[in-house]
N, C-alpha and C positions, 0 to 999 in steps of 0.2 A: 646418560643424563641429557644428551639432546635431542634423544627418542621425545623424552618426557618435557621437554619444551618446544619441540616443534610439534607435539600433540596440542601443547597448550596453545600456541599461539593460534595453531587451525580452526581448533575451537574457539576460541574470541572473536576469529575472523567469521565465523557462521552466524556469531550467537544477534547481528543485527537482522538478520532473516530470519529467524525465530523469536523475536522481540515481541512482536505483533498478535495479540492474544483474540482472534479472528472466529474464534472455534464456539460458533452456536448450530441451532436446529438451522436449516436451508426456509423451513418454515416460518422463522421470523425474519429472514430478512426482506429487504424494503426493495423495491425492483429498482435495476441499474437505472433504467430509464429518468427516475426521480433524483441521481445523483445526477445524471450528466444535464440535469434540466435546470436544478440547483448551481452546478457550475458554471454553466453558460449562462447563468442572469447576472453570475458574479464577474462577469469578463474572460470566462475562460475561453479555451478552444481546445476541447475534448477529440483527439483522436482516438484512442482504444481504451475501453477498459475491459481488464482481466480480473481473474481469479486468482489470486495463488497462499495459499498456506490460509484460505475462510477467507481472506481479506479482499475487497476491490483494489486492484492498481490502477490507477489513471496515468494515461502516457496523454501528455499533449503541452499546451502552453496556458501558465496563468496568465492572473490580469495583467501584470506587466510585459508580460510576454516571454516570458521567460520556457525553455524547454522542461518539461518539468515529465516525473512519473512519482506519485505522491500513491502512499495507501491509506485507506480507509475502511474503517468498520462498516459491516454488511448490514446495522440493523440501527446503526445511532449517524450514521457517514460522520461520524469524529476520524478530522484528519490524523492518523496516526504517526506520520513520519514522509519525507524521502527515502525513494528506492534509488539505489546506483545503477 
């Protein structure tokens, strides 16, 4: 019985990195360069963004300034959540 809940609980624990429904052609998406151009009008400061699971991560600080790594859709940039 605790096999079977610490199976579960693992899984709960994954299922916010697979939350993110990221999964189109590479061919529509929109180039990084237009997100990080979009964010910095908005006050950000874009240190890196990644790829991971289709989706953009952005690692840097919003407009308040805050540390932030936020992801985003490759083809609409709909912020889709914080990453940990």
């Amino acid at each position: 019985m605790r096999l079977v809940t610490l199976a579960a609980a693992l899984i709960a624990l994954a299922m916010p990195a697979a939350a993110y429904d990221c999964h189109v052609s590479m061919e529509k998406w929109r180039p990084v360069d237009e997100l990080k151009t979009r964010l910095k009008s908005q006050g950000w400061v874009v240190h890196n963004v990644t790829v991971d699971d289709g989706c953009y991560e952005v690692y840097g600080k919003d407009e308040s300034g805050r540390r932030v790594e936020v992801v985003f859709h490759p083809t609409t940039f709909a912020e889709l959540g914080m990453d940990d």
